[in-house]
N, C-alpha and C positions, 0 to 999 in steps of 0.2 A: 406791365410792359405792353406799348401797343408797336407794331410791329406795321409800318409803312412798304406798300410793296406797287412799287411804279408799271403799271401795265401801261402804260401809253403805246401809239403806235411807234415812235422810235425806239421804244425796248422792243419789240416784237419781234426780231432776229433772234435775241436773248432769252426767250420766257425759259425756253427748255433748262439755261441754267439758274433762271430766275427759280424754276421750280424744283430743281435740285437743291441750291441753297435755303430755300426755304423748308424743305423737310429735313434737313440737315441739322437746321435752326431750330424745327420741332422736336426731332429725335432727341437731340445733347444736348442743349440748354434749357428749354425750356420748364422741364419737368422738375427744375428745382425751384423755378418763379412763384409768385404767390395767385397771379390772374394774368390774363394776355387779354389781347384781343388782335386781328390783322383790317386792316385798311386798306383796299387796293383803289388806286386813282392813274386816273387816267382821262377820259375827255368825261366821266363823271366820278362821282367817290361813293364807294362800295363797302361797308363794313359786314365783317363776317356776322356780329351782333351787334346790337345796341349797345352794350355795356362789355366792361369786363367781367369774364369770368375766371372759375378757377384753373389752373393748369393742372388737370386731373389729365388720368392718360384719356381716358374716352373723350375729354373735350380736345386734346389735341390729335386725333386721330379723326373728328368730326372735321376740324381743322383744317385738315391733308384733305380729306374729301372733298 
């Protein structure tokens, strides 16, 4: 699963629920996934790693961080 996450500056009113939904998305769903990764884009693109990895809890809590 890669997981696109719009930080531009017209979400920027948004992010606080941007960042609610997205720990939401870490907590309940993710943990049954096989590998994630998150992408945030905006006026450039940011990936959390290079690759996927696996949806262990410590990578999705590195995640949140």
């Amino acid at each position: 699963v890669v997981i696109l996450v719009d930080v531009s500056v017209t979400n920027s009113v948004c992010i606080i629920h941007i960042q609610h939904s997205l720990r939401l998305l870490l907590e309940e769903q993710m943990s049954n996934k096989d590998c994630f990764n998150i992408i945030a884009f905006g006026s450039h693109i940011v990936p959390w790693q290079l690759e996927l990895v696996p949806s262990q809890p410590e990578n999705l809590q590195k995640a949140w961080r």
